[in-house]
PDB file of N, CA, C and O in Angstrom:
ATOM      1  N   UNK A   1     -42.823  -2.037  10.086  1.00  0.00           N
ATOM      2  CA  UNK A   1     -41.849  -3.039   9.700  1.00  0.00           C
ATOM      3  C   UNK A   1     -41.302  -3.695  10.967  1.00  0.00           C
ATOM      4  O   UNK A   1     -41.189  -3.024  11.993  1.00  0.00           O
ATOM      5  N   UNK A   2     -40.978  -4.919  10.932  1.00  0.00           N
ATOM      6  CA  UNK A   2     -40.874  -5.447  12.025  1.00  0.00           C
ATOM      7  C   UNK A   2     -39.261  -5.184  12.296  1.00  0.00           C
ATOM      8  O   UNK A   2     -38.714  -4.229  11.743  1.00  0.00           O
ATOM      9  N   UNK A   3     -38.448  -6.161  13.257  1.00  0.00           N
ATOM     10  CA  UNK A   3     -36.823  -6.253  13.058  1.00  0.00           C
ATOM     11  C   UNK A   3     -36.481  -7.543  12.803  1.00  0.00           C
ATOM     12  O   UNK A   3     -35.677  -8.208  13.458  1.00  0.00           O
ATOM     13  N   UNK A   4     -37.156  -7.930  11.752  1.00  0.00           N
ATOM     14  CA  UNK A   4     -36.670  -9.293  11.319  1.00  0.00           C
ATOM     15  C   UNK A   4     -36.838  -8.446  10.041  1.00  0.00           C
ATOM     16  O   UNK A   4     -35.839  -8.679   9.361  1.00  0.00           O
ATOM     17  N   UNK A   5     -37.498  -7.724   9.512  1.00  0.00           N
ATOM     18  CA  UNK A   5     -37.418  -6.520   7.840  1.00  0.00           C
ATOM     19  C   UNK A   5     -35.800  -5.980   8.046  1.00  0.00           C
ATOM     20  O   UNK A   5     -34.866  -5.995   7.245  1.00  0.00           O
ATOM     21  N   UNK A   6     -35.870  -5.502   9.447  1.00  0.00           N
ATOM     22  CA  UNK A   6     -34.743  -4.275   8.881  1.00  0.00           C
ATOM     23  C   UNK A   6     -33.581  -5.480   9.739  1.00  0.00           C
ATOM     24  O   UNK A   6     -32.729  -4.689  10.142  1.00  0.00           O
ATOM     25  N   UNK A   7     -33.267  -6.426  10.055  1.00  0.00           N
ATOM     26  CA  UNK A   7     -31.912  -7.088  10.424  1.00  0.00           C
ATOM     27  C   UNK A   7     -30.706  -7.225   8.661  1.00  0.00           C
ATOM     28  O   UNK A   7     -29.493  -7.023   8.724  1.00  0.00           O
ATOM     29  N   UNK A   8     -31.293  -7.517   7.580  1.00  0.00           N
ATOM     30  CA  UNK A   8     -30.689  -7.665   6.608  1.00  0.00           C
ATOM     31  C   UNK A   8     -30.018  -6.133   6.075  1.00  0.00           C
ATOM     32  O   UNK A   8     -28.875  -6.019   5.634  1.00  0.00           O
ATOM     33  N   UNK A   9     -30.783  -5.260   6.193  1.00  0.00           N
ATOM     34  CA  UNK A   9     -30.442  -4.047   6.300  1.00  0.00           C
ATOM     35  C   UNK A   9     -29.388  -3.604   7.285  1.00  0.00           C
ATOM     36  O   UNK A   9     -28.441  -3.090   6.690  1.00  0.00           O
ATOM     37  N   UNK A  10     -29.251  -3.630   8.480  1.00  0.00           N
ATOM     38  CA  UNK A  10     -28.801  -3.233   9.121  1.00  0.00           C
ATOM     39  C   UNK A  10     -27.357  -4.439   9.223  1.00  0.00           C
ATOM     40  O   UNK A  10     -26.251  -4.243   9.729  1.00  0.00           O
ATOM     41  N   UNK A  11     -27.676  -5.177   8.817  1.00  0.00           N
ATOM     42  CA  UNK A  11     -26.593  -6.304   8.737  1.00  0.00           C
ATOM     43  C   UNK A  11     -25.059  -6.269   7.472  1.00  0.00           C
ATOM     44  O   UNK A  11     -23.926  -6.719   7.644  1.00  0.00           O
ATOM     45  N   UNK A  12     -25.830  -5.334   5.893  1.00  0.00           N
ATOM     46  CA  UNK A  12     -25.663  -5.138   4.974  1.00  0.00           C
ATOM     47  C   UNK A  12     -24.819  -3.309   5.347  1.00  0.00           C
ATOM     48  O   UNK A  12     -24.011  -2.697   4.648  1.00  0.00           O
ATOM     49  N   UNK A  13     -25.280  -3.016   6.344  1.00  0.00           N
ATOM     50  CA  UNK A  13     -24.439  -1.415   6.514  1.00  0.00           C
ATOM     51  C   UNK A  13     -23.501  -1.253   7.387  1.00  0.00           C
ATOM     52  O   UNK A  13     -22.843  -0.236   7.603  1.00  0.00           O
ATOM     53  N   UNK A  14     -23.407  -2.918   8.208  1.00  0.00           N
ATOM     54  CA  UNK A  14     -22.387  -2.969   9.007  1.00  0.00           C
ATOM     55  C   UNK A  14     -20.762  -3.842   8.180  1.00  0.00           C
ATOM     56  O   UNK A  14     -19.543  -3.846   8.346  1.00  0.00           O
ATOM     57  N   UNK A  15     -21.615  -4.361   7.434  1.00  0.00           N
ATOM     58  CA  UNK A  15     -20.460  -5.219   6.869  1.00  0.00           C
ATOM     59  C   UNK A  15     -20.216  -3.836   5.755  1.00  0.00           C
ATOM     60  O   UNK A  15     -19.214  -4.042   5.070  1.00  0.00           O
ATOM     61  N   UNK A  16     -20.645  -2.993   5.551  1.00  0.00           N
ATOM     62  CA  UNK A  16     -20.275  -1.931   4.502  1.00  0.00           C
ATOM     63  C   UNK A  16     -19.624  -1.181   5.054  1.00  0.00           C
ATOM     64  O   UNK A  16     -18.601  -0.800   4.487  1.00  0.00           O
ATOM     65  N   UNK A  17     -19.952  -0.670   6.375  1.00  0.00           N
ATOM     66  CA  UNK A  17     -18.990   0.057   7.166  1.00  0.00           C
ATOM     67  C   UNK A  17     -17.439  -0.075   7.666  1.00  0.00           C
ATOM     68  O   UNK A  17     -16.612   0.820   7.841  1.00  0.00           O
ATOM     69  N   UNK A  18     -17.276  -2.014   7.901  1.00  0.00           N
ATOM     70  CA  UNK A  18     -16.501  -2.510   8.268  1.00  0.00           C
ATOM     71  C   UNK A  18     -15.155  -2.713   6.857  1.00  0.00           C
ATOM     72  O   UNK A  18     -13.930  -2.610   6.911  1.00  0.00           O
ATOM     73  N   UNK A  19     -15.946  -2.980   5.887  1.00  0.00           N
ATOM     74  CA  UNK A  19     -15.005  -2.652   4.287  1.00  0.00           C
ATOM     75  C   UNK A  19     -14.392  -1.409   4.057  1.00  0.00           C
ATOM     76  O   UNK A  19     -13.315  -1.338   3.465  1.00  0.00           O
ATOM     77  N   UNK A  20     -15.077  -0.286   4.536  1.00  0.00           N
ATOM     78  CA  UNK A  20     -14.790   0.951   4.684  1.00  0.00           C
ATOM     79  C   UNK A  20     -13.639   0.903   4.989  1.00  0.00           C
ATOM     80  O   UNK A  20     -12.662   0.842   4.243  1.00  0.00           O
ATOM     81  N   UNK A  21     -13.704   0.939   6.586  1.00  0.00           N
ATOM     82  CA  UNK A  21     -13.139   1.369   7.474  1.00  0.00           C
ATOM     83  C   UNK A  21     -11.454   0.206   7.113  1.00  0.00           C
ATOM     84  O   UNK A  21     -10.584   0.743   7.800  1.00  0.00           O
ATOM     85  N   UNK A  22     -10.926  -0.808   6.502  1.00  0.00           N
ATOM     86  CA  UNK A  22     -10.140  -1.217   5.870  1.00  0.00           C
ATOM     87  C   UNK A  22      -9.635  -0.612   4.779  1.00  0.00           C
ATOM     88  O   UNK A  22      -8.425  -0.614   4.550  1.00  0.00           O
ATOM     89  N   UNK A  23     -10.263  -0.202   4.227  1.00  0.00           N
ATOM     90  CA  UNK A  23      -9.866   0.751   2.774  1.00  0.00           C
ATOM     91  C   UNK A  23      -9.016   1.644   3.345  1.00  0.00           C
ATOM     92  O   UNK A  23      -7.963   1.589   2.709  1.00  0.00           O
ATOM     93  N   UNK A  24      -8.949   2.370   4.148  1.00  0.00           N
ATOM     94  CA  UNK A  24      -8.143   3.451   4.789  1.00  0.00           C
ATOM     95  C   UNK A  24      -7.270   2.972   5.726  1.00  0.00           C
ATOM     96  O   UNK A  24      -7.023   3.725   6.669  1.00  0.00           O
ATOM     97  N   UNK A  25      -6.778   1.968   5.694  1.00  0.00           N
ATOM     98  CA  UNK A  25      -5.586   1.311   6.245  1.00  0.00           C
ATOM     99  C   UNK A  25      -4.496   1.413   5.554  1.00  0.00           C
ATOM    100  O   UNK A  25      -4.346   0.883   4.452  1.00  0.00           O
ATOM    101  N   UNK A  26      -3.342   2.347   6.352  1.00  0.00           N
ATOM    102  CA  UNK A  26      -2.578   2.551   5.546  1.00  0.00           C
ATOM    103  C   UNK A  26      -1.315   0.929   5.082  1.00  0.00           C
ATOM    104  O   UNK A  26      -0.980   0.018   5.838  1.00  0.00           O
ATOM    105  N   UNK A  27      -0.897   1.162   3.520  1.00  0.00           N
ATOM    106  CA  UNK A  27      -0.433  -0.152   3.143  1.00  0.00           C
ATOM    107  C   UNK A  27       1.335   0.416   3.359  1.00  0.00           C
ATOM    108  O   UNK A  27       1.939   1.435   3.022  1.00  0.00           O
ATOM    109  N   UNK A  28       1.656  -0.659   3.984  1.00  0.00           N
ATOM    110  CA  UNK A  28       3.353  -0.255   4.275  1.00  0.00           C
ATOM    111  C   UNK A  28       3.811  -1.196   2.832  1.00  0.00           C
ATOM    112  O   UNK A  28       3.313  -2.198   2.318  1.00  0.00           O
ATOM    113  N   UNK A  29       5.220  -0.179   2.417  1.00  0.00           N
ATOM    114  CA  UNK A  29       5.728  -0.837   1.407  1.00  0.00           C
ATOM    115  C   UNK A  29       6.447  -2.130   1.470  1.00  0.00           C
ATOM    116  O   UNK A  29       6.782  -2.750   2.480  1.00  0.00           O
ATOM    117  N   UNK A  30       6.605  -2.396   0.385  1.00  0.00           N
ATOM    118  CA  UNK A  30       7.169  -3.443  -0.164  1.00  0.00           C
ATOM    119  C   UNK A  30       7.750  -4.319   0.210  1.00  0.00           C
ATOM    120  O   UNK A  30       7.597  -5.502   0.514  1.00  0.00           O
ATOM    121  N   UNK A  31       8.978  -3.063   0.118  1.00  0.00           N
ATOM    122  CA  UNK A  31      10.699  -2.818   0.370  1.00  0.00           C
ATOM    123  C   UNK A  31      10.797  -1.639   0.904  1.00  0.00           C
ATOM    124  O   UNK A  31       9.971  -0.776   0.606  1.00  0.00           O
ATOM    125  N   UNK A  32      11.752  -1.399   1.730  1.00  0.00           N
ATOM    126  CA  UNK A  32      12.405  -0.384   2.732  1.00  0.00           C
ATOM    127  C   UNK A  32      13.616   0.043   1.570  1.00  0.00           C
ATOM    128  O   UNK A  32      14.105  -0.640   0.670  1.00  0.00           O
ATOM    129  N   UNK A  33      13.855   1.314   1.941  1.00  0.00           N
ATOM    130  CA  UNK A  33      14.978   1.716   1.084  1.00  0.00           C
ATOM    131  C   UNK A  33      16.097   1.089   1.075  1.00  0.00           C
ATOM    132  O   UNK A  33      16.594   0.790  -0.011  1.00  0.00           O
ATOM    133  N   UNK A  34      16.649   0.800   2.116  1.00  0.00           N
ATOM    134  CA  UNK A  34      17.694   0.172   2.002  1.00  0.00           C
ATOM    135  C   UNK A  34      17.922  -1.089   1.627  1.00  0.00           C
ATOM    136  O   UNK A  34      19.084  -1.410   1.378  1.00  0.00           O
ATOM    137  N   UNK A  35      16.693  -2.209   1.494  1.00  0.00           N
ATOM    138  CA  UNK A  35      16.301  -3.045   0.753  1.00  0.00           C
ATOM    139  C   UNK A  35      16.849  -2.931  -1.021  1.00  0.00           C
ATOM    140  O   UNK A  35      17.577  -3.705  -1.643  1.00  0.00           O
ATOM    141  N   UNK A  36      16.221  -1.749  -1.446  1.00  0.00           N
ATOM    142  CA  UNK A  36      16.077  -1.110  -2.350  1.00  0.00           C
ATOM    143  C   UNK A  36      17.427  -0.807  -3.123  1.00  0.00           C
ATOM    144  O   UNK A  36      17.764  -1.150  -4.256  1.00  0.00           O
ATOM    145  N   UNK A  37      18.297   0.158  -1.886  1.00  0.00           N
ATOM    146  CA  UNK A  37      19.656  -0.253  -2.387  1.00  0.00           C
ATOM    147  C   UNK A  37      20.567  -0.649  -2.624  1.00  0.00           C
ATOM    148  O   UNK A  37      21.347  -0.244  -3.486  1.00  0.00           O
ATOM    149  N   UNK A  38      20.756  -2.049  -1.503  1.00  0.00           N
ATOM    150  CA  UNK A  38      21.007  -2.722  -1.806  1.00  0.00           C
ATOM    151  C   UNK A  38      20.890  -3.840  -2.998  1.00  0.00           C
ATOM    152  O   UNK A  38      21.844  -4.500  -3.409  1.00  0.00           O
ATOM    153  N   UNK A  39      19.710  -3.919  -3.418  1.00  0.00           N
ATOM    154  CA  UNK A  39      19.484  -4.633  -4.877  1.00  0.00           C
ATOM    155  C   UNK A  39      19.997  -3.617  -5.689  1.00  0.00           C
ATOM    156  O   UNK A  39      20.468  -4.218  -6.655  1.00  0.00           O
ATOM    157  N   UNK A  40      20.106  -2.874  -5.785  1.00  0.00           N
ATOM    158  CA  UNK A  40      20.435  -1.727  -6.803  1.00  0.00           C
ATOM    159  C   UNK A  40      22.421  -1.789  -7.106  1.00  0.00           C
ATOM    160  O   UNK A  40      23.227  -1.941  -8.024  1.00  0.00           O
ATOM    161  N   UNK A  41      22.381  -1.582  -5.805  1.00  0.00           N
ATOM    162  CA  UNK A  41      23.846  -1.800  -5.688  1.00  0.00           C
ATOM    163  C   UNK A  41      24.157  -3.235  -6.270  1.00  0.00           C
ATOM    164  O   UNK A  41      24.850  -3.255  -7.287  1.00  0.00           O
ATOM    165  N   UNK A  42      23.704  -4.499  -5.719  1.00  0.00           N
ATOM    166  CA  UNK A  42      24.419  -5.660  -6.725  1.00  0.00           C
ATOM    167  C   UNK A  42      24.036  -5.397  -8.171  1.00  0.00           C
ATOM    168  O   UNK A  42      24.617  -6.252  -8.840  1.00  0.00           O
ATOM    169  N   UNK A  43      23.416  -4.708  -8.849  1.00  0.00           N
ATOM    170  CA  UNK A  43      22.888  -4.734  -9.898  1.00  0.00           C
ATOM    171  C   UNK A  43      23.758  -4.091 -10.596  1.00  0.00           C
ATOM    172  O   UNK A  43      23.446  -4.083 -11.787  1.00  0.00           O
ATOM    173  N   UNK A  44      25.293  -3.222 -10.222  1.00  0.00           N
ATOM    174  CA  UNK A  44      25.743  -2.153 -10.427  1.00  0.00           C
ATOM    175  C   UNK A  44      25.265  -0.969 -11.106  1.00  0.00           C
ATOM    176  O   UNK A  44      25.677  -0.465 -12.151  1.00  0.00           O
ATOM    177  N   UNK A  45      24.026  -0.494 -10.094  1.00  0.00           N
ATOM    178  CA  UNK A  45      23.564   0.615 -10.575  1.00  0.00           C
ATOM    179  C   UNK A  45      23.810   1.873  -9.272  1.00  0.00           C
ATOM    180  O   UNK A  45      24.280   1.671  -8.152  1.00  0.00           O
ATOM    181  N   UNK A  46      23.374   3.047  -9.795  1.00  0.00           N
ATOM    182  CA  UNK A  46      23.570   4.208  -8.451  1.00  0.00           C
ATOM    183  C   UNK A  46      22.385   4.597  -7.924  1.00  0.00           C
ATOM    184  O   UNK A  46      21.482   5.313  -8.358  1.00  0.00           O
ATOM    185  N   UNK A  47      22.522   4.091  -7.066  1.00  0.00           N
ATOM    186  CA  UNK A  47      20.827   4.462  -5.719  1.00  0.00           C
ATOM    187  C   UNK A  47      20.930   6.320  -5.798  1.00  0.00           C
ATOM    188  O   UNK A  47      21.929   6.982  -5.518  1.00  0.00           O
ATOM    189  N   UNK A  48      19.443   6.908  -6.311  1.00  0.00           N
ATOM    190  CA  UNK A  48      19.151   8.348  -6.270  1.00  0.00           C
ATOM    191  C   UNK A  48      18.631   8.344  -4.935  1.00  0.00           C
ATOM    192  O   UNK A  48      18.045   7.262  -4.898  1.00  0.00           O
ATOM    193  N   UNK A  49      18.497   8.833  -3.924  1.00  0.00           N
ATOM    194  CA  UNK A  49      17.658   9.078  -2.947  1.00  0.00           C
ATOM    195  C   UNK A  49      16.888  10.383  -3.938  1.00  0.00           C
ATOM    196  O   UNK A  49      17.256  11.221  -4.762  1.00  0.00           O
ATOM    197  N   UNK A  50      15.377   9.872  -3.152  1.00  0.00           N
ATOM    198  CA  UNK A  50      14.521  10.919  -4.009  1.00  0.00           C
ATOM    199  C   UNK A  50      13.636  10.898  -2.865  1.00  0.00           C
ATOM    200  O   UNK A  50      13.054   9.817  -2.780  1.00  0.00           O
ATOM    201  N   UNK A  51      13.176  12.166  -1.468  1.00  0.00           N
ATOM    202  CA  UNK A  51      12.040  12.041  -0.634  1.00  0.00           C
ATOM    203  C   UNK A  51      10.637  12.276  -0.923  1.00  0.00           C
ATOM    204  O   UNK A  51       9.767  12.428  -0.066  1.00  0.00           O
ATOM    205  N   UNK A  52      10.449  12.301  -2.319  1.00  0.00           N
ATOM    206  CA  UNK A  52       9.372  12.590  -2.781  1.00  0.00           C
ATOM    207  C   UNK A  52       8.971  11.092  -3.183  1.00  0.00           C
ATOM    208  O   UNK A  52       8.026  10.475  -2.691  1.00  0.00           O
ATOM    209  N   UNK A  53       9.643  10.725  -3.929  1.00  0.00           N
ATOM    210  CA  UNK A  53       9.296   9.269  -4.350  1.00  0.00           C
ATOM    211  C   UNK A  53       9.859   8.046  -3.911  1.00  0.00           C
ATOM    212  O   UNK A  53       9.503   6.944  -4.326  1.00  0.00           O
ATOM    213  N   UNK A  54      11.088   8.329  -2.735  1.00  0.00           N
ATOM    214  CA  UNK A  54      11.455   7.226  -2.149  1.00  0.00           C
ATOM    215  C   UNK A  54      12.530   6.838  -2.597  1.00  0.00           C
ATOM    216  O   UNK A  54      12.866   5.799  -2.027  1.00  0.00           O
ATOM    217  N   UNK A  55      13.609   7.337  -3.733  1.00  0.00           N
ATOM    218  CA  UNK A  55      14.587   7.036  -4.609  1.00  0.00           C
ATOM    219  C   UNK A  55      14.206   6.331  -5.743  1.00  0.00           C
ATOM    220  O   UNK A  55      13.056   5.995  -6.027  1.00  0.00           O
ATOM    221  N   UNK A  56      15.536   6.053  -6.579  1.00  0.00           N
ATOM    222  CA  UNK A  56      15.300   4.917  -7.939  1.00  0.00           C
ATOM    223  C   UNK A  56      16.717   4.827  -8.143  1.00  0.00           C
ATOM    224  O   UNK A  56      17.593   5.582  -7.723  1.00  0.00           O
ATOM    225  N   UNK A  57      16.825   3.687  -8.922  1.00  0.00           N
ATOM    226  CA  UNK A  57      17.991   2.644  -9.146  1.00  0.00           C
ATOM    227  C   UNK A  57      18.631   3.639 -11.043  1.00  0.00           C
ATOM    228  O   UNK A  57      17.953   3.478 -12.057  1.00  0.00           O
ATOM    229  N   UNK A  58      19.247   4.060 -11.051  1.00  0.00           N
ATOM    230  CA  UNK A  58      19.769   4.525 -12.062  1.00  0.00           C
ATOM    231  C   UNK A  58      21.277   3.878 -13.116  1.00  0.00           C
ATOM    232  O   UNK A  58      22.455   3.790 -12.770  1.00  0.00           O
ATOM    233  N   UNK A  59      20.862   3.650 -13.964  1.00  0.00           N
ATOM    234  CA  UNK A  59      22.300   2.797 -14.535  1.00  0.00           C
ATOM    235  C   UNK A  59      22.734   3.332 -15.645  1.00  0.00           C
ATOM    236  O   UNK A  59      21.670   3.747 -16.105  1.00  0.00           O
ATOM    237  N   UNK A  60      23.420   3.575 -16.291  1.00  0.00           N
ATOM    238  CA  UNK A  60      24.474   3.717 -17.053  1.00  0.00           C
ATOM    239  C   UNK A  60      23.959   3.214 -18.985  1.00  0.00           C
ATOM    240  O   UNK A  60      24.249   2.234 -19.672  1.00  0.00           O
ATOM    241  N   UNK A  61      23.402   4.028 -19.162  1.00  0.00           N
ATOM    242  CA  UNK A  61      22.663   3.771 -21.031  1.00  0.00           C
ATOM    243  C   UNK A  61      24.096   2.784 -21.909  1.00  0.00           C
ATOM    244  O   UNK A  61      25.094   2.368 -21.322  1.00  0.00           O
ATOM    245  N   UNK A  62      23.936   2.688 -22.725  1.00  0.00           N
ATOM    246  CA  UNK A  62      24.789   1.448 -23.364  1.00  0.00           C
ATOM    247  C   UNK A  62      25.378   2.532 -24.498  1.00  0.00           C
ATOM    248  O   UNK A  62      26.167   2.153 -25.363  1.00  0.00           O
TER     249      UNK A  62
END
């Protein structure tokens, strides 16, 4: 096989590698907590800090 056979190949495992290697980029959130509680707070609700999940906005049932 010549390297004009295997360039599409080898062209096809670099751009596969390179998708990869993005996938495992870690994604920063959103919102920052304090972002977070602050909206929460105008909302008149009570910010939980939670370090497992980052907190949640809790309000008051009707």
């Amino acid at each position: 096989m010549t390297i004009a056979g295997w360039m599409p190949a080898v062209t096809l495992g670099l751009v596969g590698a390179a998708l990869v290697a993005c996938t495992t980029a870690p994604i920063a959130p959103t919102y920052t907590q304090d972002e977070l509680k602050a909206r929460c707070d105008r909302q008149r609700g009570w910010w939980r800090p939670d370090d497992l999940m980052g907190g949640y906005c809790d309000f008051r049932g009707p």
